[in-house]
C-alpha positions in Angstrom: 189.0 10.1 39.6 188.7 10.9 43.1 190.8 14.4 42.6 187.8 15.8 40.2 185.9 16.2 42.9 188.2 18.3 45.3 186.3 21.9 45.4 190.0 23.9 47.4 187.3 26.2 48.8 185.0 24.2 50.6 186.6 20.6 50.9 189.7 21.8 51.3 191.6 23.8 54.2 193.9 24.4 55.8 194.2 22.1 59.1 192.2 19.9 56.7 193.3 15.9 56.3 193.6 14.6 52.8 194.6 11.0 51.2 197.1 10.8 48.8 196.9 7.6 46.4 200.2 7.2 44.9 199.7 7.0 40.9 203.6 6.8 40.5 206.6 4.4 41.5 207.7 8.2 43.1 204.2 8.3 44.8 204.4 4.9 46.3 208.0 6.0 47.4 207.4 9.1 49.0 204.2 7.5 51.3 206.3 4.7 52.2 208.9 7.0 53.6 206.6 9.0 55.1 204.9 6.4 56.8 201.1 7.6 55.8 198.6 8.0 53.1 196.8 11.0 55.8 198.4 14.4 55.0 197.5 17.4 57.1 197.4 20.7 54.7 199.4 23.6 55.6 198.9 25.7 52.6 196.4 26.1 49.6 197.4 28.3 47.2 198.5 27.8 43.1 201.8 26.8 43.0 203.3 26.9 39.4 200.2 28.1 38.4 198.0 24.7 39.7 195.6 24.5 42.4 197.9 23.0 45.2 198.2 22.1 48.6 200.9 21.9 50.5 200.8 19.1 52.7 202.7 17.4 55.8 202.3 13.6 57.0 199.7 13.5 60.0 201.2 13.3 63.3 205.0 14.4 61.9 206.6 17.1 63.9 209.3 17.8 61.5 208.7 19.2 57.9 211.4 16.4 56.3 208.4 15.1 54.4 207.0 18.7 53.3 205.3 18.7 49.6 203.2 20.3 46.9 200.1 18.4 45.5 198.1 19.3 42.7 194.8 19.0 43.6 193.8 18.0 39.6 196.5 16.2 37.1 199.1 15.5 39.9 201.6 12.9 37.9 202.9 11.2 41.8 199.6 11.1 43.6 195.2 11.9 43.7 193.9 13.9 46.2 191.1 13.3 48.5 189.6 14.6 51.6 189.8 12.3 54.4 186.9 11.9 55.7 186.1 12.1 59.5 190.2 12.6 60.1 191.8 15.7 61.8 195.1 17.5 61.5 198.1 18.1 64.4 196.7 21.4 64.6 200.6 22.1 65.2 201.3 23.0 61.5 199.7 26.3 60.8 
């Protein structure tokens, strides 16, 4: 799985870009009505106890879309850093 591999310290940031791969009907949802698999990060931190992110859709100036990832065992999506990709900037 691509998500094993996610090391929060190094690969991921904040003003980092991830993709999310939808492993749910809800995943697939939620990326269609966002409008992207690229998600800038705006927060890593545990949340519930899990090594999250909290992620926005790239290029999205309002936080409709705002959401907590696991970055392991996520039931809605896998996490991966995007590589070569940059974030807004705008959402830290």
């Amino acid at each position: 799985m691509a998500d094993q591999s996610i090391q929060p310290d190094r690969d991921i940031q904040i003003g980092s870009v991830v993709r999310l791969t939808p492993r749910s009907r809800k995943g697939q949802s939620r990326l269609r009505e966002a409008g992207s698999d690229l998600w800038e990060v705006i927060d890593v931190r545990p949340f519930n106890g899990w090594p999250s992110v909290l992620v926005n859709p790239v290029n999205h100036t309002n936080h409709r879309h705002l959401r907590w990832v696991r970055l392991q065992g996520d039931l809605d999506f896998s996490v991966e850093a995007a590589e070569h990709e940059t974030g807004t900037g705008k959402a830290a």
